[in-house]
Structure formats: C-alpha cells, structure tokens
C-alpha positions in Angstrom: 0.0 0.0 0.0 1.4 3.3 -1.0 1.0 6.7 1.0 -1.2 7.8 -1.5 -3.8 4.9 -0.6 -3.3 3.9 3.0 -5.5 5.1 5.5 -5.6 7.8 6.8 -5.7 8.6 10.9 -7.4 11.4 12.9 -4.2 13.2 12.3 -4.7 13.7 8.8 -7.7 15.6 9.2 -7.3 19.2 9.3 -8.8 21.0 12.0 -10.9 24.0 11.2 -9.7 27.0 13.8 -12.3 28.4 15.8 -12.8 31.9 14.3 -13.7 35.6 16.6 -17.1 36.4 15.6 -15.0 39.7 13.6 -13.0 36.9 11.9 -16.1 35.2 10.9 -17.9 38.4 9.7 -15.0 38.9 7.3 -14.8 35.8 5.8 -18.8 35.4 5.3 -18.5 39.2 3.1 -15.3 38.5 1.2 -17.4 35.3 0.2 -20.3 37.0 -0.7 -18.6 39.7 -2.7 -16.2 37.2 -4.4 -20.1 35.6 -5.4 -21.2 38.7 -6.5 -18.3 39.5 -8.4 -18.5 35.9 -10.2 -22.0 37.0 -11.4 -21.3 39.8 -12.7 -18.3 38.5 -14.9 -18.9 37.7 -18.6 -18.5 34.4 -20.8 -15.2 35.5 -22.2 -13.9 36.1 -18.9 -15.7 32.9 -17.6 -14.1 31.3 -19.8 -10.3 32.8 -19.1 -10.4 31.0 -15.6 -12.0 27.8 -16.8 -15.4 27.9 -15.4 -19.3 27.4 -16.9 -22.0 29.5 -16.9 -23.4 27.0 -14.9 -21.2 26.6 -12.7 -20.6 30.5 -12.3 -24.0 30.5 -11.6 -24.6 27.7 -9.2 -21.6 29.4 -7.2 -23.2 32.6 -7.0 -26.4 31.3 -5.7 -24.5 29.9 -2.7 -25.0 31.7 0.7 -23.1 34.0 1.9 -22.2 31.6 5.1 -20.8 29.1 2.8 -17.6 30.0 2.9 -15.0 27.2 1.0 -12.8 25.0 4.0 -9.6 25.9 3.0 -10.5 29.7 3.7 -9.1 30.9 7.2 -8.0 34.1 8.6 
C-alpha cells in the first residue's frame, strides 16, 4: 500500500480553527462579494479562468455563510 492509498488517521484531518465572531464576519463578506463578483463577470472572462455559466452560476447562488474549507484568517 502506497501513501497515496493507506489510511488515513485522525491526524490527517485538518482541523478547522475556531474563528472571533469579527474573523467570521469577514470571511462570510469576502465570500459573498467574491459571489457577487462571479455574477457579474462575462462568458469570455468565464471562460479565461476555466469555469461554466453553470457553474458560475450555481456558485453565486450559494449563501453568503458558505464559505470554502480551506478559507481561514
């Protein structure tokens, strides 16, 4: 078994850090405005970075408290 498919133990889980509440009001509007800002960008541009219409879309929809994991202050 290689590294690459062994197991993996509680240690190589990354722990989310607990967040102030100011922390956590930051990262919920740089989220939404990144969103917004997705919306707003055209299919040539869309298409630049390698993302659908679709896809652009579906992002934008998502609520401001969804924040992606690997985002931490």
């Amino acid at each position: 078994m290689t590294l690459a498919t062994s197991a993996c133990t509680t240690s190589c889980h990354r722990v989310k850090p607990q967040l102030s509440l100011t922390a956590r009001l930051r990262l919920h509007l740089a989220a939404w405005r990144q969103r917004r800002q997705l919306s707003r960008l055209d299919d040539r541009a869309l298409e630049d970075i390698g993302v659908t219409r679709a896809q652009a879309d579906a992002e934008a929809r998502g609520g401001f408290w969804k924040a992606p994991d690997h985002w931490s202050f």
